[in-house]
C-alpha positions in Angstrom: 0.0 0.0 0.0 0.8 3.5 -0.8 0.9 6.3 2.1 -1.2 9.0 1.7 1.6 11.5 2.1 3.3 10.1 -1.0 4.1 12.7 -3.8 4.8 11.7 -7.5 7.4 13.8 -9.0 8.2 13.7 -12.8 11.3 14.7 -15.3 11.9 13.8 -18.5 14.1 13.8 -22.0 13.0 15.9 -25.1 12.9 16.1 -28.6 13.8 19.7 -27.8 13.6 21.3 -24.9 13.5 19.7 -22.0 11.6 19.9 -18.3 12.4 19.3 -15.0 9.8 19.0 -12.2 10.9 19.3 -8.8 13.8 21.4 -7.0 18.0 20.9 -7.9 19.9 20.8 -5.0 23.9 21.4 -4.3 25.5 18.4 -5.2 29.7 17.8 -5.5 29.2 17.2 -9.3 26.7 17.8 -11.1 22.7 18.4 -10.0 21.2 16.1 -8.1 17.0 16.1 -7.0 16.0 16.7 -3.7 13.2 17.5 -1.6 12.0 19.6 1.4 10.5 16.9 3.6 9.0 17.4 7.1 11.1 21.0 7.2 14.7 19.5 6.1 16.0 18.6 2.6 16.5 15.2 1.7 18.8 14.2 -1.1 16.8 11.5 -3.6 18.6 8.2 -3.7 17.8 4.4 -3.2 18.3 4.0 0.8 19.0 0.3 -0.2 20.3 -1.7 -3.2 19.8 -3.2 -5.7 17.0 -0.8 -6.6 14.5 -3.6 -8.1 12.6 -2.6 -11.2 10.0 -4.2 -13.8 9.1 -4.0 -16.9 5.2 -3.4 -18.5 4.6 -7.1 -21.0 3.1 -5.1 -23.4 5.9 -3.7 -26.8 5.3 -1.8 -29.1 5.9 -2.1 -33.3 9.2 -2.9 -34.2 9.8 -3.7 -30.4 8.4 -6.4 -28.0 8.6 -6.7 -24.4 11.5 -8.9 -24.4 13.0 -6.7 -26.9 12.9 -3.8 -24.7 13.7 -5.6 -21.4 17.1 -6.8 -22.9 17.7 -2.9 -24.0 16.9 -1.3 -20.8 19.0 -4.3 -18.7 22.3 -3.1 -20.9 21.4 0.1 -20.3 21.1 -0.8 -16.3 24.7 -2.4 -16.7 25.9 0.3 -18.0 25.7 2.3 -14.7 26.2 -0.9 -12.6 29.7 -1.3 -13.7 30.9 1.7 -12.8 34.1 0.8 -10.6 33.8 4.5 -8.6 30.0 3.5 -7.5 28.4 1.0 -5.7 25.4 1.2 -7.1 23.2 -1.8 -8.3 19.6 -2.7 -10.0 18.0 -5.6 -10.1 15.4 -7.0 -13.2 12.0 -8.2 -10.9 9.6 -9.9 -13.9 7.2 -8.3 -16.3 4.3 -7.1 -15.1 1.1 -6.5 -16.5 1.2 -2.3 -14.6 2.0 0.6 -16.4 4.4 3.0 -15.2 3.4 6.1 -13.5 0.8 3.7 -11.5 1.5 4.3 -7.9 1.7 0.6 -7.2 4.8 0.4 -5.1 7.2 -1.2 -7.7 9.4 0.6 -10.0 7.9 0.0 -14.1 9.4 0.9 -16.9 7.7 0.5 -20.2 5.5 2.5 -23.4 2.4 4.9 -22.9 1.2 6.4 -25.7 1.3 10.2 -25.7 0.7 11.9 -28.6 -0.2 15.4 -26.9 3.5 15.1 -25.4 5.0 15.7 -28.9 8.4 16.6 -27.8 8.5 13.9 -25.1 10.3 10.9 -25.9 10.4 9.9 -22.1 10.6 10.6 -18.4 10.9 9.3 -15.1 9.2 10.0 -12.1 9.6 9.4 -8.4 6.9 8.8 -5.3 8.5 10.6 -2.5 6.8 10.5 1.0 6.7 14.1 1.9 7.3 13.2 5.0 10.5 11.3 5.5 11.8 11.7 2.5 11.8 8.2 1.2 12.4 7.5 -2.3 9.2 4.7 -2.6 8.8 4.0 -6.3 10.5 5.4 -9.7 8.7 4.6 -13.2 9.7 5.5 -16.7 7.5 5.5 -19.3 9.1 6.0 -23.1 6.2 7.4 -25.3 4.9 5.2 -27.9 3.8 8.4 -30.5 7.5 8.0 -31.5 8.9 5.5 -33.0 11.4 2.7 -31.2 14.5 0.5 -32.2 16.5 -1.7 -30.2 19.1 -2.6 -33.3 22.4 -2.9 -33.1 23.5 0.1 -35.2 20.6 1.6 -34.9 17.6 2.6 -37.6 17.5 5.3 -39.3 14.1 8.0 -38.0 13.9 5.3 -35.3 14.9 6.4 -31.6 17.1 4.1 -29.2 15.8 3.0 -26.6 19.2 1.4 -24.9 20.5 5.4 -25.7 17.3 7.1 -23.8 17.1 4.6 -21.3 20.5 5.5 -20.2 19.7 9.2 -19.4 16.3 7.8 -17.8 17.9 5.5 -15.3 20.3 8.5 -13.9 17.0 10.3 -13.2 15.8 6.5 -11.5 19.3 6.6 -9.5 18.7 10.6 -8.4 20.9 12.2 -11.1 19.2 15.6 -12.6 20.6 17.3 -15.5 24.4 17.9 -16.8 25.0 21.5 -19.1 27.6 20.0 -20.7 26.9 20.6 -24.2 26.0 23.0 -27.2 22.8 23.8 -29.1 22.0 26.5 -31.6 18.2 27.8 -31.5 16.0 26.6 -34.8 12.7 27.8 -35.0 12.1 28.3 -31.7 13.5 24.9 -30.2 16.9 23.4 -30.1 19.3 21.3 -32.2 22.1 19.6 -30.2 25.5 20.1 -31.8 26.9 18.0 -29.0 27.4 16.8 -25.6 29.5 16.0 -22.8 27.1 14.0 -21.1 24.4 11.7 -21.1 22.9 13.4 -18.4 22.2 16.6 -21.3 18.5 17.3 -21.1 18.4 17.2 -24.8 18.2 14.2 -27.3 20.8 14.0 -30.0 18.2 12.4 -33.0 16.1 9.6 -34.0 18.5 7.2 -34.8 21.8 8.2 -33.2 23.2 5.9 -30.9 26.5 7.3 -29.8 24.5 8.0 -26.0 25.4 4.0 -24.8 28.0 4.9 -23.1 28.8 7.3 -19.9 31.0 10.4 -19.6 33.2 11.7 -17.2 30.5 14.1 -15.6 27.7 11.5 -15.3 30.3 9.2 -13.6 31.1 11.5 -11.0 27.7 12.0 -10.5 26.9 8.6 -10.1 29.5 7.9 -7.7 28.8 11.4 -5.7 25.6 9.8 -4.7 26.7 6.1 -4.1 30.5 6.3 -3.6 32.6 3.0 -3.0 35.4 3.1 -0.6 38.0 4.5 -2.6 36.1 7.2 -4.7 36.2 9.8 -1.8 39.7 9.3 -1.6 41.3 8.7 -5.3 39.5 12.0 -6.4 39.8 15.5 -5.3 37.4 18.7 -5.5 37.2 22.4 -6.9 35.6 24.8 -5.0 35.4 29.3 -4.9 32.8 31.6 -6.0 32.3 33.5 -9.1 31.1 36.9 -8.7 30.3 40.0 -11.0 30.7 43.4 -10.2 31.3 42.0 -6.3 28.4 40.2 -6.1 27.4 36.4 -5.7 26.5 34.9 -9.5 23.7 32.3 -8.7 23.3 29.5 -11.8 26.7 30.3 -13.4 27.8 26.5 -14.8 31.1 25.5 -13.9 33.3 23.2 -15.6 36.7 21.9 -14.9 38.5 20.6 -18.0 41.1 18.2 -17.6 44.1 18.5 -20.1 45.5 15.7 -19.2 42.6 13.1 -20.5 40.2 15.7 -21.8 37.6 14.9 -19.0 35.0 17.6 -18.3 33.3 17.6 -14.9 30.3 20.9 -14.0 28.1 22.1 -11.5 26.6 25.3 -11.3 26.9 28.0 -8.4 24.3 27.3 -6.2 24.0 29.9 -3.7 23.3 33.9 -3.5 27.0 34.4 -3.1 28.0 32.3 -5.8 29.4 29.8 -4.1 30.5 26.1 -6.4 32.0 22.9 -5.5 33.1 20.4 -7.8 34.1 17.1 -6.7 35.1 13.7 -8.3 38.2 14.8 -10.1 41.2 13.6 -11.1 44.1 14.4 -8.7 45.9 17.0 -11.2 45.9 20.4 -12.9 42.5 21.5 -14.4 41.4 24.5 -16.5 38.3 26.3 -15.0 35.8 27.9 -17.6 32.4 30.2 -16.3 29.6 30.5 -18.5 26.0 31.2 -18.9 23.5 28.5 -18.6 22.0 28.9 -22.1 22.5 26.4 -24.1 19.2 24.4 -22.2 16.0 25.9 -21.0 16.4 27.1 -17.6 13.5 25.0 -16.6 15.5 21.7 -17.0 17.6 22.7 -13.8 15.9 25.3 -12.3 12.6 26.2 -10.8 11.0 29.3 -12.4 11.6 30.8 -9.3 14.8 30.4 -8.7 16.9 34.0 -9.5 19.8 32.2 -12.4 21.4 35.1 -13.5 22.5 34.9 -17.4 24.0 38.3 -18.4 27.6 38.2 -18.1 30.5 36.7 -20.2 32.1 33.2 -20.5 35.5 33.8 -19.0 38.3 31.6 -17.4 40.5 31.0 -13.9 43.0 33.0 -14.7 45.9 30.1 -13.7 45.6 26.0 -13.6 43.8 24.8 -10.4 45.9 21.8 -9.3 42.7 18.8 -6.9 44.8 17.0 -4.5 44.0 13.3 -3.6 40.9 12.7 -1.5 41.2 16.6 -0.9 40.1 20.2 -2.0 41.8 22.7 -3.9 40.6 25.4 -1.1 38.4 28.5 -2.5 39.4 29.9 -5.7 37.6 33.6 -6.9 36.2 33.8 -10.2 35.1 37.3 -11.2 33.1 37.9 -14.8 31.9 40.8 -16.3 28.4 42.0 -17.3 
């Protein structure tokens, strides 16, 4: 049975531009969800593992249950074997439920919404408002598009192993990464590219170079369910950016390794522009400051929240060298209007 005090909570992937329901927390890499419960914020995770999950008997053209069980279970894998996390999932049976049914399991499978045009999926979470308890997490992909699970792909087909990748880090308590670029196109977005799977926008129907993880969703993953060694092999960034002496609130952060190329983000997340960045390599890193616009602000922010977006992209102006298992103590970042 469900408690009454349960709240469902929803966020998903877009053709375009995407939405996030809910509130985005600090986290040590990347955003993370969390929720106010009973007066103190609680930080959305699985209290126990594996998180167990099922899957809806019911496919879709081109794509039967099996079919999309064996897609989703790679995809599962794929966050399993992380060696910096300890995070596992287990496959429970099919089940004859459909996801978003507060039922108390977790379902994945298709619903067909064709007034959701630019929503190829989402995930959502029954919370009780109470203790904070992550209860239930569903994903629904929308069956008004059109599915593969092929090796290489299909051409005007979308991938389910691909979307189901970005879905599960929402299932885990991962929100969205910035790392990427867009250009505006009649009023939505294309991507140009990404550094992350966690990027609130889909590439395109029939891409599937989103199987695998980047550096910034790793850290993530391992933020919120660290082994023993992932506190202490990695180091953090942390300081303020500020314009015209004042706190910068939303400014995205990213720290660029030369070394392997590995970008890692997270936004400033206070009035006075504080950031901390954790989950890097021991090692110098180049610092870079920009404005959250290549997303809608609604995919990491609440509407109310004041992100401020008029000022300049700009750099550290020296290498910032993480220590093991330490922090590179504060650093100021100053842009201009």
């Amino acid at each position: 049975m469900i408690p009454e005090r349960a709240l469902r909570r929803w966020c998903g992937l877009m053709v375009a531009i995407a939405m996030f329901v809910g509130h985005a927390r600090p986290a040590l890499a990347y955003l993370k969800f969390g929720f106010v419960a009973n007066g103190r914020e609680v930080t959305l995770k699985w209290a126990t593992t594996p998180a167990r999950y099922f899957v809806t008997n019911q496919g879709v053209s081109g794509v039967s249950a099996s079919d999309f069980q064996a897609a989703v279970a790679q995809a599962f894998a794929t966050w399993q074997t992380v060696p910096s996390a300890s995070i596992t999932y287990q496959f429970a049976g099919f089940t004859a439920n459909l996801p978003g049914d507060d039922d108390g399991i977790s379902t994945l499978g298709f619903r067909n919404e064709p007034t959701m045009d630019r929503v190829l999926a989402s995930t959502s979470f029954l919370v009780d408002n109470v203790t904070g308890a992550l209860l239930e997490s569903d994903i629904f992909f929308n069956s008004a598009f059109s599915w593969s699970v092929a090796k290489d792909g299909e051409r005007a087909k979308w991938d389910i192993e691909s979307i189901a990748l970005h879905e599960i880090g929402h299932f885990s308590g991962l929100g969205h990464s910035a790392i990427g670029e867009t250009e505006l196109m009649g009023g939505s977005r294309r991507v140009l590219s990404t550094g992350a799977v966690m990027f609130p926008i889909a590439l395109g129907a029939g891409d599937i170079s989103g199987r695998h993880l980047d550096a910034d969703d790793i850290a993530g993953i391992s933020d919120l369910y660290p082994d023993n060694q992932f506190n202490r092999t990695t180091g953090s960034i942390s300081g303020r950016v500020t314009k015209s002496g004042r706190g910068v609130f939303g400014a995205h952060v990213v720290a660029f390794d030369p070394g392997n190329g590995d970008q890692i983000a997270n936004f400033t997340l206070t009035p006075d522009g504080q950031f901390s960045i954790a989950g890097l390599r021991p090692g110098p890193h180049v610092i870079r400051v920009e404005p959250l616009d290549d997303a809608d602000l609604d995919s990491f922010f609440d509407a109310s929240e004041p992100v401020d977006l008029n000022f300049h992209a700009g750099y550290f102006d020296q290498l910032v060298v993480v220590p093991r298992g330490g922090d590179s103590g504060a650093i100021q970042i100053p842009v201009s209007p």
